[in-house]
N, C-alpha and C positions, 0 to 999 in steps of 0.2 A: 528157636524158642518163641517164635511170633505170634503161635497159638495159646500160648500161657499170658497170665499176667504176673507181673512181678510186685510183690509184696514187699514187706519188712516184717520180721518179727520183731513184735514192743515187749513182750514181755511170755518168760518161761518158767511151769511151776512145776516139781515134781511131788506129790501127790506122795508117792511111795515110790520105791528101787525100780518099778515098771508101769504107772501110771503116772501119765503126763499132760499136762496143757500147756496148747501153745495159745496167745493173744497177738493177733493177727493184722497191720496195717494194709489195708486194699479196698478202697473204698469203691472202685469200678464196677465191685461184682456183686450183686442185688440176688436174692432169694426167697422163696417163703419158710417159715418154721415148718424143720421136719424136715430140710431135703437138706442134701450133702454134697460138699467139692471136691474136686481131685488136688490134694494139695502135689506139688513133684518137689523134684529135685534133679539137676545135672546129671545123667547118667556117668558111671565111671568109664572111663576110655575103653576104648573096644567093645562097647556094649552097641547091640544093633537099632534103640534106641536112642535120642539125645535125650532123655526125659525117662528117669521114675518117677512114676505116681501113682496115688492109691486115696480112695473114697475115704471121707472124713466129715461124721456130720458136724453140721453149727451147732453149737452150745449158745450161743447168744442169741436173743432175738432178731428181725431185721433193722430193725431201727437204730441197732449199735453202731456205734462212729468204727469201731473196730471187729472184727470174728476171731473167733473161740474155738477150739477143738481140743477133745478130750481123747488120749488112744491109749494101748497097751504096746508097751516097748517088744518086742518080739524078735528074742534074742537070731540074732542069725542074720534075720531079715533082711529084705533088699531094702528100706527106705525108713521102719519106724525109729531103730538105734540112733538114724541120721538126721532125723525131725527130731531127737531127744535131747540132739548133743546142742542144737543151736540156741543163740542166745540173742538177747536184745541186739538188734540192727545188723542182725545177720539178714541174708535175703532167705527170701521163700518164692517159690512158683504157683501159683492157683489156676486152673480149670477157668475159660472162660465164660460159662456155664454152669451154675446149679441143678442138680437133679433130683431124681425123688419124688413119690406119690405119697410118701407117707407124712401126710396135712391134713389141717383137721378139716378144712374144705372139702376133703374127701370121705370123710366120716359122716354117716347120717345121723340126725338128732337124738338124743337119748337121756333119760333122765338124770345117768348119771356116767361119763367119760373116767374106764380104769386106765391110766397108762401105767402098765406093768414092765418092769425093767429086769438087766442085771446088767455087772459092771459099766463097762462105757455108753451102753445102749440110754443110760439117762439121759444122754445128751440134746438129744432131740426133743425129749421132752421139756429139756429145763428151757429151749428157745421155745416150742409151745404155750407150755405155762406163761410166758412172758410177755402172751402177746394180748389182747380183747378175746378174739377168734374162740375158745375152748369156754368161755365165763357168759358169753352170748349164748352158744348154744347147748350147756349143760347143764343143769340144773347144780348139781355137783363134780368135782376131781378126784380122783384118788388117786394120788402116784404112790408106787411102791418101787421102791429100789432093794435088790439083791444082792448080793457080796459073800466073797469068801469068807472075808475077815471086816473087822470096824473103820480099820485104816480107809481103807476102801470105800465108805462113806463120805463123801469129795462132792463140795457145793453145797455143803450147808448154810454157807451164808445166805447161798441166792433162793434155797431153798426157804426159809426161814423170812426172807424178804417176801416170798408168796404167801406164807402161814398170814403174814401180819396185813397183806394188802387184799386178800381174798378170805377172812375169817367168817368162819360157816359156812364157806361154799371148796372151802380144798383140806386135804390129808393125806399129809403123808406117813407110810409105812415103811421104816427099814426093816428091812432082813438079812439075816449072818448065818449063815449056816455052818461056819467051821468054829467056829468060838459063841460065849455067850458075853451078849452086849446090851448093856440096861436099854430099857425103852426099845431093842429091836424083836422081832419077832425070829425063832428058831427054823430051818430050814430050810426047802425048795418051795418055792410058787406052786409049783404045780401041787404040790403034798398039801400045803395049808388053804388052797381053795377047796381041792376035795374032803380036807375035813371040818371048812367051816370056821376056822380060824383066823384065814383073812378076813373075811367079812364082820367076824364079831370084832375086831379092832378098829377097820376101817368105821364100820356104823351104816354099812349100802350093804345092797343086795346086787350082785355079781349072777344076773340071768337074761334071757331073750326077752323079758317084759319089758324093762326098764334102762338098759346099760350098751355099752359098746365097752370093746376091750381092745386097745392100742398095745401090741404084744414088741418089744425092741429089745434084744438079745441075743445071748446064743442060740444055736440050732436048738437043743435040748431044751430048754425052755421053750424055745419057740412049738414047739412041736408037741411036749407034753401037755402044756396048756393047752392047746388047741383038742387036744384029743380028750383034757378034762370037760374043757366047755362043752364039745360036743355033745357030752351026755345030759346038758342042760337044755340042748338044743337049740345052741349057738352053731353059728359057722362063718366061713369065708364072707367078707364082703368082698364083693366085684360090682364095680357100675353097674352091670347087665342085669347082676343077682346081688341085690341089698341084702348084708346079713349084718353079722355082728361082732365081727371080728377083723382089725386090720392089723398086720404083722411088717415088721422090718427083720433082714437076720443082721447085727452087730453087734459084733464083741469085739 
């Protein structure tokens, strides 16, 4: 285990019957917002490694005394059941390494930064939000978070703490698609971009003039949106080829 680092977990929330955060003691291991650890665990005997693990972004910024990660319990699983069951001062393994390109260091200037989400994929952005980095060099924010259900709406506090320290320069957007929930908007991302619906809540224009779009989700999301923007005449960014679009896939 000499490649890992050894943690504590401080503290464990359950969200709902399969969304969970754990709050993390491991101060050794340093990041930027936006990339993600491999938290492990002891593999079970007879297994060919000594170690499960599995990528987990930071929900907190860098500057937190402690780390944060948000997942989906994934009944069956080799490792998330077993990160769900743990509780204050139990140990934890972490990755000696953070990883990940998806920073806003890596995003080119634009008048206005969408970080579009669904389920867990807000995580990442909520350490973004949280840091100078995205308020330097955007004009405006718009996070939209997606969900099946309301439940699923997780980090309002820290969300709410952004409304109040960035007013007139950030907005957020919930979305539900399986139920209706006051103040959120009905649907899929990709449906209420193409008909203009996000953008009339948001109060931005969501195009190649003025924006970039931080896409962190599922595949289906990931992929629909990209196929909407496209017809805006948005696309991939890559170092080589600046566009206007960078993506992560978690769920």
């Amino acid at each position: 285990m000499s490649s890992w680092l050894e943690g504590r977990v401080v503290a464990r929330r359950g969200w709902t019957e399969t969304l969970v955060s754990l709050t993390v003691d491991a101060p050794a291991l340093t990041f930027q917002a936006g990339q993600f650890a491999r938290l492990a665990l002891p593999a079970p005997a007879g297994s060919p490694e000594p170690m499960v693990g599995r990528p987990y972004s930071f929900v907190n910024p860098p500057e937190a005394p402690q780390h944060e990660f948000l997942f989906v319990v994934v009944p069956g699983g080799p490792l998330s059941p077993r990160l769900a069951a743990l509780d204050a001062g139990d140990a934890i393994w972490l990755g000696p390494r953070a990883n990940g390109f998806f920073c806003v260091s890596e995003v080119p200037e634009a008048g206005t930064l969408w970080c579009l989400s669904t389920g867990t994929g807000l995580g990442p952005f909520l350490s973004i939000l949280r840091t100078a980095d995205p308020w330097s060099r955007f004009g405006r924010v718009v996070l939209v978070h997606a969900v099946r259900v309301a439940a699923e709406l997780v980090y309002r506090d820290a969300i709410d703490g952004v409304l109040r320290d960035r007013a007139g320069a950030f907005t957020y957007v919930p979305v539900v698609s399986r139920e209706t929930h006051a103040g959120a908007l009905s649907g899929r991302i990709p449906a209420l971009i193409a008909d203009g619906r996000l953008e009339a809540r948001a109060g931005a224009a969501l195009n190649a003039a003025d924006a970039h779009a931080m896409l962190c989700g599922n595949p289906a999301m990931v992929d629909d949106v990209q196929a909407v923007l496209a017809t805006r005449g948005m696309r991939r960014h890559r170092r080589r080829e600046p566009g206007h679009i960078t993506v992560e896939t978690y769920w």
